[in-house]
C-alpha positions in Angstrom: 168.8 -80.7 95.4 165.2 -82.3 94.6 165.6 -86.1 95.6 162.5 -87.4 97.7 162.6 -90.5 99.6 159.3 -91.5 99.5 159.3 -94.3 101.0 160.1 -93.1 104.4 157.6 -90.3 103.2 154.8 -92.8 103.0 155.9 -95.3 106.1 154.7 -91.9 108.4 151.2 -92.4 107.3 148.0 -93.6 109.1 148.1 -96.7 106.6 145.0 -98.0 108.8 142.6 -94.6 108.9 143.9 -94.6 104.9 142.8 -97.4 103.8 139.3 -97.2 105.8 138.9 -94.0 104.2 139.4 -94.7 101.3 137.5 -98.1 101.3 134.5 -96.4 102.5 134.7 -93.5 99.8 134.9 -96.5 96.8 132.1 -98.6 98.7 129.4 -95.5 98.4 130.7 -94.8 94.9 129.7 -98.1 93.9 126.3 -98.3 94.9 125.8 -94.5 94.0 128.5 -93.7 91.3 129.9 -96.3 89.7 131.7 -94.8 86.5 133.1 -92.6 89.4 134.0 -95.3 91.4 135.7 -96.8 88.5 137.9 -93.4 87.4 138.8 -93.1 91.4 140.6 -96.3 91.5 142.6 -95.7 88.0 143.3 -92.6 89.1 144.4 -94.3 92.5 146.2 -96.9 90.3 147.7 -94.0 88.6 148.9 -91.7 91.6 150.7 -95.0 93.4 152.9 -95.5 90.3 153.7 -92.0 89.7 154.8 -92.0 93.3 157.2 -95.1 92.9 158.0 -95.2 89.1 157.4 -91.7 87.8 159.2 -92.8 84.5 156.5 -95.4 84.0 153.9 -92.4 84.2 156.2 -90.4 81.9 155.9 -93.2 79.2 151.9 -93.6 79.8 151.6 -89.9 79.5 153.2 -89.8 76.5 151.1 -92.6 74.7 147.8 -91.1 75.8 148.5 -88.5 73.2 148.0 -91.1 70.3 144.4 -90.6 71.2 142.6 -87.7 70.2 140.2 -87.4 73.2 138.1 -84.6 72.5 137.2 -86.2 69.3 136.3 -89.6 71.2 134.5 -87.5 73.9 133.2 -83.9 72.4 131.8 -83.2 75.8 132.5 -82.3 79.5 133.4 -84.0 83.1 132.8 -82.3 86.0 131.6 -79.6 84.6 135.4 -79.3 82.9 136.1 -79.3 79.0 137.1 -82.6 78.5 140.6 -81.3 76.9 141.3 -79.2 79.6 140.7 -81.7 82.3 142.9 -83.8 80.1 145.8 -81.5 80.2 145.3 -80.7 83.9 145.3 -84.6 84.8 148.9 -85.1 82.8 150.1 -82.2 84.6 149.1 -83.7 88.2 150.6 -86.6 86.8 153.9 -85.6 85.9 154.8 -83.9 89.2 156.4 -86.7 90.8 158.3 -86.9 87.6 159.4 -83.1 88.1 160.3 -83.8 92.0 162.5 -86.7 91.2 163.9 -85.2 88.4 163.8 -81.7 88.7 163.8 -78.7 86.3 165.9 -77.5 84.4 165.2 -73.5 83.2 167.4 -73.7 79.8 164.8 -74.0 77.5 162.3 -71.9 78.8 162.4 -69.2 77.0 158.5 -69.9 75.3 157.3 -69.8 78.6 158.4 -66.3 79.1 157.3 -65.6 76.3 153.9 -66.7 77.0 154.0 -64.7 80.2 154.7 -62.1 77.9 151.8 -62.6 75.9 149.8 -62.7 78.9 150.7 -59.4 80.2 149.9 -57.7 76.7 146.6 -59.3 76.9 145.6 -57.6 79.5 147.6 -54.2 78.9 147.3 -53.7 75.7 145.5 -55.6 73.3 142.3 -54.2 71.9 139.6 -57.1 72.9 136.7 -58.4 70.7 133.0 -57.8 72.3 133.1 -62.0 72.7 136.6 -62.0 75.0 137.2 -61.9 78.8 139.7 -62.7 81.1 138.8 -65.9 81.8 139.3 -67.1 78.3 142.6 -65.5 78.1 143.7 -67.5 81.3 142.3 -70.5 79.8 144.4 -70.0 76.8 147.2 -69.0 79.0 147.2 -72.3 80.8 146.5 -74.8 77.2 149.6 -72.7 75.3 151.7 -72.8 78.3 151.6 -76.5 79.4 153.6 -78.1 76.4 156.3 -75.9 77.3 156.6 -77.4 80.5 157.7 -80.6 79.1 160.5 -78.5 78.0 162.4 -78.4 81.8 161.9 -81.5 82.8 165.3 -83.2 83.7 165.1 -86.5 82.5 167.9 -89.0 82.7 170.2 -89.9 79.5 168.3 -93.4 79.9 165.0 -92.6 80.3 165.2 -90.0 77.5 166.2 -92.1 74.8 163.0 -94.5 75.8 161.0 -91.8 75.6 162.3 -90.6 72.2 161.5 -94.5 70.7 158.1 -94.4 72.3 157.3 -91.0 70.1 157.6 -92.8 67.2 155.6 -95.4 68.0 152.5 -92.6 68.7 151.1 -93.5 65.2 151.5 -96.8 65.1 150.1 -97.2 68.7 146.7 -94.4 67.2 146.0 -97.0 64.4 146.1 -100.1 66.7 143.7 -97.9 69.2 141.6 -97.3 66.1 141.0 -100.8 65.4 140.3 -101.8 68.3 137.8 -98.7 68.5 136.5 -99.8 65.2 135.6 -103.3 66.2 133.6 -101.7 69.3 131.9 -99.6 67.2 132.8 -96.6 68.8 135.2 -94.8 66.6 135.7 -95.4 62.4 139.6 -96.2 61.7 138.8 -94.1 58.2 137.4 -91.4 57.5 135.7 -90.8 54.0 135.3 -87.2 52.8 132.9 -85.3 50.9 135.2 -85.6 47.8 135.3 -89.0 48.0 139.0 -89.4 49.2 139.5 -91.7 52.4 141.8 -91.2 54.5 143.4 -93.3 57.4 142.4 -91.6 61.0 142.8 -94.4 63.7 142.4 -93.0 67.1 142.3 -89.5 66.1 140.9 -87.3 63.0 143.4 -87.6 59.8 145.0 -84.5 60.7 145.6 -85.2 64.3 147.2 -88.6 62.8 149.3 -86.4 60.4 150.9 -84.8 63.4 151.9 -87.6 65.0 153.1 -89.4 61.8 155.0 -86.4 60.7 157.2 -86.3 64.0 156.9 -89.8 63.5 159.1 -89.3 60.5 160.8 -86.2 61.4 162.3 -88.0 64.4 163.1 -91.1 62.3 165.2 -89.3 60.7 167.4 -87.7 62.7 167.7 -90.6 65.0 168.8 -92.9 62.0 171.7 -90.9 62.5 172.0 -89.7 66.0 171.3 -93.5 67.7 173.3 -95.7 65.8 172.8 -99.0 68.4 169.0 -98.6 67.2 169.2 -97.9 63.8 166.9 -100.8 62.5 164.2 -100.2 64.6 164.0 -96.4 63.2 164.2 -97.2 59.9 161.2 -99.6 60.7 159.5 -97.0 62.3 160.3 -94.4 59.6 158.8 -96.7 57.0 155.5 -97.3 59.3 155.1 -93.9 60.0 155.6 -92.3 56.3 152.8 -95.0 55.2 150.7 -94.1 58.4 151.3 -90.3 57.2 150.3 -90.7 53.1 147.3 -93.0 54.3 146.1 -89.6 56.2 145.7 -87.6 53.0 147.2 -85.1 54.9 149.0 -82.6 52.3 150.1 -80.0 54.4 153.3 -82.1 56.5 154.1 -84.1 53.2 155.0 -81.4 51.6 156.6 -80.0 54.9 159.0 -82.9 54.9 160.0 -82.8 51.2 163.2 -81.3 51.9 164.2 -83.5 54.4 163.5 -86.5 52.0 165.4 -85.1 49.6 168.7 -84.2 52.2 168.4 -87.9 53.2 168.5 -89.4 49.5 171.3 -87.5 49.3 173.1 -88.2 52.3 172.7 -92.5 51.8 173.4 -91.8 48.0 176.5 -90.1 49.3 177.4 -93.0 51.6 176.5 -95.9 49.6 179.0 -94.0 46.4 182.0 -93.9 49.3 181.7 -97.9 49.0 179.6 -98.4 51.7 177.4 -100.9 49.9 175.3 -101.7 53.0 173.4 -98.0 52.1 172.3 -99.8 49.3 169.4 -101.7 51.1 167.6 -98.3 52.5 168.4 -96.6 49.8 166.0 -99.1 47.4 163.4 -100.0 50.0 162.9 -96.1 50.4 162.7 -95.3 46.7 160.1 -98.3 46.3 158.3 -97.0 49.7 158.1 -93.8 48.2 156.9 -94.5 44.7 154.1 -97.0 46.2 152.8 -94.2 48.4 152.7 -91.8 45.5 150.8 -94.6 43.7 148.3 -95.4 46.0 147.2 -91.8 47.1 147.5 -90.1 43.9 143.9 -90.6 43.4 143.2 -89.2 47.4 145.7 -86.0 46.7 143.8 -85.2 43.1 140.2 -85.8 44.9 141.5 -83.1 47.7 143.2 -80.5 45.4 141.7 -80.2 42.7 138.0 -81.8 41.9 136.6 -78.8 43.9 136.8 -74.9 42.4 138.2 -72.7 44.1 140.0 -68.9 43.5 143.0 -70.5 44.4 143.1 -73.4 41.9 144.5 -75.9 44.4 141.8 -76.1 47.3 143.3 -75.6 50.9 139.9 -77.0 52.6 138.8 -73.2 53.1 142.4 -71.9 54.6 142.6 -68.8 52.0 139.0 -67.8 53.2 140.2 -68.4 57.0 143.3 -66.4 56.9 141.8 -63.3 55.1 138.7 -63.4 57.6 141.1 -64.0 60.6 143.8 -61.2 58.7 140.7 -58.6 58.8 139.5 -58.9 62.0 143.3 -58.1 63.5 143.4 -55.4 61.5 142.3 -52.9 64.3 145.0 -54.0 66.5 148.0 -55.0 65.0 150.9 -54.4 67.2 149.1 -56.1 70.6 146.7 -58.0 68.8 143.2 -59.1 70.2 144.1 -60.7 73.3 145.1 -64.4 74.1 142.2 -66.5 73.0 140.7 -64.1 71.1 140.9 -66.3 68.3 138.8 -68.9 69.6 136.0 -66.8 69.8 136.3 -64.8 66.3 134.7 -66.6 64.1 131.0 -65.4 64.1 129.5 -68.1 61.7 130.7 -66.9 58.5 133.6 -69.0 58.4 132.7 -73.0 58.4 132.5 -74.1 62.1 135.6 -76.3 61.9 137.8 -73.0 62.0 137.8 -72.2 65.1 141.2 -71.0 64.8 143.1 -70.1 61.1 144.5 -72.8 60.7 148.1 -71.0 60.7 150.2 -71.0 63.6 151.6 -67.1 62.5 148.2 -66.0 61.8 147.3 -66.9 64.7 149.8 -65.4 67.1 149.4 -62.2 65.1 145.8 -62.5 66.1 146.2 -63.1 69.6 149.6 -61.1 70.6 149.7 -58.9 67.4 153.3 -58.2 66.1 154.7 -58.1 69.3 153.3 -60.9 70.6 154.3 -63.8 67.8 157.3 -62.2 67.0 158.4 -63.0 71.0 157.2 -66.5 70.7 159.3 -67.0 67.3 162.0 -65.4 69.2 161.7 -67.6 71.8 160.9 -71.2 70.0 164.7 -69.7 67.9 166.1 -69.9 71.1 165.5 -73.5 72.1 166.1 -74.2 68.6 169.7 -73.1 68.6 170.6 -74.5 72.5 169.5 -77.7 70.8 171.4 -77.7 68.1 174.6 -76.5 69.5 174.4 -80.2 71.7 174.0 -82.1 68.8 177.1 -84.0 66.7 178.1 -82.8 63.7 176.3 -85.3 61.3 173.0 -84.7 63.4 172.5 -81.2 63.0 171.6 -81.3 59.5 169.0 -83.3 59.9 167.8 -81.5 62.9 167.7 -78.0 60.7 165.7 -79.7 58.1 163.2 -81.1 60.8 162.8 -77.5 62.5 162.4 -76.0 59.0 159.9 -78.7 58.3 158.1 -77.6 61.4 158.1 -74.4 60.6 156.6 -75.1 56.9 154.0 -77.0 58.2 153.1 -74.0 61.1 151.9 -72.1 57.8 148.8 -74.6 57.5 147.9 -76.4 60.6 147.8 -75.6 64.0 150.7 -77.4 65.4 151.7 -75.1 68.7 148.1 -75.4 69.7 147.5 -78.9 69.3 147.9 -81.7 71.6 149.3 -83.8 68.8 151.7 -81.9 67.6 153.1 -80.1 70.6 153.5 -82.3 73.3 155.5 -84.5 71.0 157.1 -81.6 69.9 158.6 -80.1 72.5 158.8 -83.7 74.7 161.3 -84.8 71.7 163.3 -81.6 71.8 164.0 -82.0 75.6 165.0 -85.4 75.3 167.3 -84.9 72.2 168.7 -81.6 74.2 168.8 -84.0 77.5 170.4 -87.4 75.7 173.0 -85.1 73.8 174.7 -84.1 76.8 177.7 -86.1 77.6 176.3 -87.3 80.7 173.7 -86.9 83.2 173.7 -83.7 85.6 174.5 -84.5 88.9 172.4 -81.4 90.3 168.1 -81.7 89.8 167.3 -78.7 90.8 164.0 -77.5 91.0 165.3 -73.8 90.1 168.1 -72.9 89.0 
């Protein structure tokens, strides 16, 4: 049983040495340091609320990934990548979240898998002349964390809040972009070398394509999971399809065509059973739809086709990526080329911006070789189908069509890798699995 009482915790402190200590460490840092002084008393702030509301922390946690901080801030602190001090910081966050809530080991099967991968890193794969250990570690770590989000306890309650806030993450990324644009620190769009702009808020336009497309995804299925909030996901679902065809982003448009196409069904369906109050979504989504195909027709044609290419429809240099990336795994295709490997394979003939393929399967083969992804697909299956065996009935199609989506969209961006894409990712799927249940578990285990 994991249920701390921190109060009493906290009354068996030195308050008095404490708060001298502390006073004199923020007084120097002020005169000497003052950024630091500044990030010690957030972090302070920070610390004391995750002590006495962790679910408040939860819910900041989750909105810091509308921001796409290593865009904002390319560089490092403390001598730290900025993105992995970023992920380490969440982490430290959310443990008094996983003390007062526990963990819960059913869906860690990616995890294990992970571990997996990390074993045939260093027992079998065949390295490139540019890997060591210490990048495969660091890979270990970034990979693993999402996952993490995966075990977490949370009650019903706090679940469901969670699951709104997620689709607010692209709504809340081009309100930070605004705000970024008016101090001139960060553009809110971002015009290409084609000529097509594209909306990008907080983030770059694909980061903001993640976002909107769980954004959307989730819409969905919540529509028809949580009736008592249907309104405000059909808002949200409109926002966040608009946020997601202002990106430009073709890749998780096309992901979510079948879904689309399931839910004109499903309200046609409804609304021809005589329940005439499907008729309102049903023409606000067919106008919402034909205005976004209208106003980025001319963005989608400047992307896909005003530039020659072998493979008539230019995918932004993807064919050239996965062939280069394809080749190099050649040697070692069973164990692959380590974990991380693919972070360091591209030796300058491939355009900088691919540091990685581009393709979540492409680059798991890389990395683990067929052993490798094929354990992590495995796995990801696994919390895919303990998901949907809590879901209702009327739910689970939608959730299929979401995963599938997913999936489709794996084939050209790198959504396990990415901040904006898998934190979201798995955060939703633990909540969904955790909210489905018929009630809160009375046990909060740490380990069961």
């Amino acid at each position: 049983m994991t249920n701390f009482e921190w109060g009493s915790k906290m009354n068996a402190l030195p308050y008095g040495m404490l708060y001298l200590m502390s006073a004199l460490f923020l007084g120097a840092a002020v005169i000497y340091q003052p950024a630091i002084a500044v990030a010690a008393v957030l972090l302070i702030i920070l610390l004391v609320v995750s002590i006495s509301r962790p679910e408040l922390i939860s819910y900041f946690v989750l909105l810091t990934t509308a921001v796409s901080i290593n865009f904002l801030y390319p560089g490092s602190m403390f001598g730290i990548e900025i993105l992995s001090l970023y992920k380490l910081v969440i982490l430290m966050l959310l443990v008094p979240c996983i003390l007062v809530n526990g963990l819960k080991f059913r869906l860690s099967q990616p995890l294990w898998a992970m571990v997996a991968l990390l074993f045939i890193t260093f027992g079998s794969s065949i390295w490139l002349p540019e890997m060591s250990g210490s990048i495969a570690v660091k890979a270990f770590i970034g990979l693993s964390l999402p996952f993490v989000f995966l075990l977490i306890n949370w009650k019903k309650e706090v679940a469901e809040r969670q699951i709104r806030i997620i689709t607010t993450l692209p709504l809340v990324s081009v309100l930070a972009g605004v705000l970024l644009q008016v101090a001139h620190l960060h553009s809110l769009l971002d015009v290409e070398f084609t000529g097509a702009v594209r909306v990008q808020g907080a983030n770059i336009p694909a980061h903001l394509a993640m976002l909107a497309f769980m954004g959307v995804g989730i819409a969905f299925i919540e529509i028809k999971r949580s009736t008592q909030h249907v309104r405000f996901f059909y808002t949200m679902l409109a926002l966040n399809f608009l946020i997601l065809i202002g990106t430009g982003t073709r890749g998780p448009i096309l992901a979510l065509v079948l879904m689309v196409l399931y839910y004109f069904y499903d309200i046609s369906r409804q609304y021809l059973k005589g329940r005439t109050q499907f008729l309102i979504p049903l023409l606000c989504s067919v106008i919402l739809i034909f205005a976004a195909v209208y106003l980025q027709l001319d963005n989608i044609k400047k992307r896909s086709f005003e530039r020659t290419t072998e493979t008539t429809v230019d995918l932004s240099g993807r064919a050239e990526a996965w062939e280069y990336f394809l080749n190099k795994a050649a040697d070692s295709p069973w164990s692959g080329r380590g974990l991380g490997a693919v972070t360091v394979a591209n030796d300058g003939t491939l355009y900088k911006g691919f540091v990685v393929p581009h393709n979540e399967y492409i680059r798991f083969y890389f990395d683990g070789g067929y052993i490798g992804a094929i354990l992590l697909l495995l796995s990801l299956l696994a919390v895919f189908i303990l998901v949907y065996r809590a879901l209702a009935p009327p739910v689970k199609p939608y959730y299929l069509l979401f995963i599938a989506a997913f999936m489709i969209y794996s084939f050209s961006d790198n959504t396990l890798s990415t901040v904006q894409s898998i934190i979201p990712f798995c955060w939703y799927l633990n909540c969904l699995y955790r909210s489905s249940q018929m009630a809160d578990s009375p046990q909060k285990e740490v380990i069961r």
